[in-house]
C-alpha positions as CSV (number, residue, x, y, z in Angstrom):
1,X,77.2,35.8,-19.8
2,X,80.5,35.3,-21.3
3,X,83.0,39.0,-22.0
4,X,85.4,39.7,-24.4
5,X,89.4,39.8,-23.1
6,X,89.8,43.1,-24.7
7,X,93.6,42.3,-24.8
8,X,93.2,39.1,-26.3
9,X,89.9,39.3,-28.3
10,X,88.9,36.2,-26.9
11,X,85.6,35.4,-24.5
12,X,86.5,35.5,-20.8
13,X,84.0,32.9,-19.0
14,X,82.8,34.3,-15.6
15,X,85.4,31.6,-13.5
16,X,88.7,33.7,-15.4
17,X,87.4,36.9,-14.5
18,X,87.3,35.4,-10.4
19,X,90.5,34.3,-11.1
20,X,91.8,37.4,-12.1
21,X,90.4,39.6,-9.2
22,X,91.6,37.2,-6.8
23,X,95.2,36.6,-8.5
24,X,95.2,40.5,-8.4
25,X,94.1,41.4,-5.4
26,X,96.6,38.8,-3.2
27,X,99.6,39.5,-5.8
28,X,99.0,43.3,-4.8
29,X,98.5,42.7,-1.2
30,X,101.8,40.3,-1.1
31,X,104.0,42.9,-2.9
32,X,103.1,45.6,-1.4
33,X,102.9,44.0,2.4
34,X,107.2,42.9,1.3
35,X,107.9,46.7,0.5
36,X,106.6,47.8,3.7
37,X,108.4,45.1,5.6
38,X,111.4,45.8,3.8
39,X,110.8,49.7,4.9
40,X,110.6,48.4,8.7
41,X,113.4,46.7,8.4
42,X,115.4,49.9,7.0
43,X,113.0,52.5,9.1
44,X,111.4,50.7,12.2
45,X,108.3,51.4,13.0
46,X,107.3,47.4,11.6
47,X,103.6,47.2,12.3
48,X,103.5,50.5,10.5
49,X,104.7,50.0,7.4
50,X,103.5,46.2,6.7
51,X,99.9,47.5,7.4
52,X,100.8,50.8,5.6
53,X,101.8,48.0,2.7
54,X,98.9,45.8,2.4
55,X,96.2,48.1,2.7
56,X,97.9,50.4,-0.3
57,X,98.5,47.0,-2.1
58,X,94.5,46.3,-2.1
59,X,94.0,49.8,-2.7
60,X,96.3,49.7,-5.9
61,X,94.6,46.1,-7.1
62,X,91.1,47.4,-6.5
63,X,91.7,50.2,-8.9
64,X,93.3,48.3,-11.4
65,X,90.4,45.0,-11.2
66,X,88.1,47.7,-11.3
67,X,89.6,49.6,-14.5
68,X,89.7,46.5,-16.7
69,X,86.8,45.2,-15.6
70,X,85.5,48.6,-16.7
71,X,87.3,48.7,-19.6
72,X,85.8,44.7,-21.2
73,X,82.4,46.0,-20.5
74,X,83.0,48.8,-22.8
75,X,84.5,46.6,-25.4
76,X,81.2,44.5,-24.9
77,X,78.8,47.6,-25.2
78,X,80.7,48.6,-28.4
79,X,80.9,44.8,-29.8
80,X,76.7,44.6,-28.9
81,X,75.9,48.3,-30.2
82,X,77.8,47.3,-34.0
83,X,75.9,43.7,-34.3
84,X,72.7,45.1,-33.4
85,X,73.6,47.8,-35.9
86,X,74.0,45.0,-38.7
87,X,71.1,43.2,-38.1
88,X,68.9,46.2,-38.7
């Protein structure tokens, strides 16, 4: 079943969406994993902080994957509740 890129107003096919979670997910993990490094460097304490990093970063992409994800299958219930509406 294709969704609707709420943004874009477009359908989404099932192979963007895993692209999406996956781009996320390693984007978050790889930014935040840098700022933690960057704090061992400044702080010590280096296994600390990277691990500190990565596990906030997957944290922080979870919640965001999870919140559009939420957020198109809203825009879908909506889109299906008005045509079935119309065809009544």
């Amino acid at each position: 079943m294709e969704k609707r890129d709420a943004a874009n107003s477009k359908l989404v096919s099932p192979n963007e969406t895993a692209w999406m979670i996956t781009g996320r997910l390693v984007a978050g993990m790889i930014v935040y994993g840098a700022v933690g490094w960057l704090l061992s460097l400044w702080l010590g304490h280096q296994a600390l902080f990277i691990a500190g990093g990565v596990l906030f970063g997957i944290a922080a992409s979870l919640y965001l994957v999870l919140a559009r994800l939420n957020h198109e299958t809203n825009e879908i219930r909506k889109s299906d509740q008005y045509s079935s509406k119309g065809q009544q």
